[in-house]
C-alpha positions in Angstrom: -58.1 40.9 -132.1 -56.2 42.8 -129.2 -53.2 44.9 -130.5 -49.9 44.8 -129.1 -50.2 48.2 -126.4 -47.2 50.4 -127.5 -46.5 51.7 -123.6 -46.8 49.7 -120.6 -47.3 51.1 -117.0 -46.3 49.2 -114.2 -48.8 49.5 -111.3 -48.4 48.1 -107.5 -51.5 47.5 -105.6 -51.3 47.7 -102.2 -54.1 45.9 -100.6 -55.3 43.8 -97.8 -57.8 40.7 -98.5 -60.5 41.5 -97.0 -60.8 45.3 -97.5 -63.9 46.0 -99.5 -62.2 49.6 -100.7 -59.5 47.1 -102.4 -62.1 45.2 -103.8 -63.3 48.5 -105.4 -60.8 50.3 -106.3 -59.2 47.2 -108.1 -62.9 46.3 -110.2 -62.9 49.9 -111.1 -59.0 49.8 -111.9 -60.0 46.4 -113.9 -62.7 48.6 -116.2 -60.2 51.7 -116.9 -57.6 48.9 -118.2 -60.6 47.0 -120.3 -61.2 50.9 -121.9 -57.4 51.4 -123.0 -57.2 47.5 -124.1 -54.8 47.5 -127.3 -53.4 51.2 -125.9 -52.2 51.0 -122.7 -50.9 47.5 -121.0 -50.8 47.1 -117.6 -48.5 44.8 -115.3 -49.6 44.9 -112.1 -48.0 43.6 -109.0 -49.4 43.0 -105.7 -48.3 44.5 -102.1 -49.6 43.3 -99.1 -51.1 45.4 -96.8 -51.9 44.3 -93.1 -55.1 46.5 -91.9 -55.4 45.1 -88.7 -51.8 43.8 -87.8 -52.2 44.5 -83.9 -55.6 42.2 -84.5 -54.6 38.4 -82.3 -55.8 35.0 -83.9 -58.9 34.2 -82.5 -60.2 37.6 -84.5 -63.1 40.0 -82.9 -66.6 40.6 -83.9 -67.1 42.5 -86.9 -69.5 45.0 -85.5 -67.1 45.3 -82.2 -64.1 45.9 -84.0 -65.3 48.3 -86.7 -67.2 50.6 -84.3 -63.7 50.7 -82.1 -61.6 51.3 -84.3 -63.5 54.3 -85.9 -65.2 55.4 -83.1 -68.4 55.3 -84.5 -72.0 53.5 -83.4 -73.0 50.3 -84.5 -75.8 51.8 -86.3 -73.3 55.2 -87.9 -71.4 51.5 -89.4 -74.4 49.9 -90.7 -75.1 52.5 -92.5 -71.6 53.0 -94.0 -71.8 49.1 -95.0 -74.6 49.8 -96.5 -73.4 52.7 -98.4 -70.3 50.7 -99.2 -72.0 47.4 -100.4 -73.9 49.3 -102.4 -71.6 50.9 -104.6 -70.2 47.1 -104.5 -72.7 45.6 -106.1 -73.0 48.8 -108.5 -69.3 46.6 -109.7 -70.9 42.9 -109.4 -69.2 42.7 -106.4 -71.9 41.2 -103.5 -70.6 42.2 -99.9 -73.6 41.0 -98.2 -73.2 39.4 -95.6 -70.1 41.2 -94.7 -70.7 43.3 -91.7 -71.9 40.0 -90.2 -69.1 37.3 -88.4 -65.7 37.9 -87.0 -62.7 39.3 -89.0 -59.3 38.0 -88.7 -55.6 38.8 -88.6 -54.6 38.7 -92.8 -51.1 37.9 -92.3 -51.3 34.6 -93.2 -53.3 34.8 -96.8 -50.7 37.1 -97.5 
């Protein structure tokens, strides 16, 4: 039986769909609330967040775009993707896959 939380905090999250950092950050978020269940409730509201507004509609190559925009070599991002899907699926969050494809403008699923 959950108890009636005596204080509620009011968070905004703001996040773009297809950062994996969101993704994270929110599952970890998601296990800190589960720990002060019956304590603390939460009412959270979402923000969007564009990370790529200058980004047209046909999109650009994963790979491409991520080793422009921070200046880094294809195999310097592998590596973070790595890094990154790991602690991912440390959450039961599987980003495999996604350093593979294009990536899009997120306006409209916003």
């Amino acid at each position: 039986m959950t108890v009636a939380a005596a204080t509620t905090i009011a968070l905004d999250i703001v996040s773009d769909v297809v950062c994996p950092w969101c993704y994270i950050g929110y599952r970890r978020l998601e296990q800190a609330m589960s720990q002060l269940d019956g304590q603390i409730g939460f009412e959270i509201r979402w923000r969007p967040f564009e990370l790529n507004p200058q980004m047209g509609p046909e999109g650009e190559d994963v790979m491409d775009h991520l080793t422009r925009k921070y200046g880094q070599s294809r195999e310097a991002m592998t590596a973070a993707g790595k890094r990154i899907a790991g602690i991912a699926a440390e959450l039961g969050i599987d980003l495999s896959g996604r350093y593979h494809g294009r990536i899009y403008n997120t306006f409209d699923a916003h």
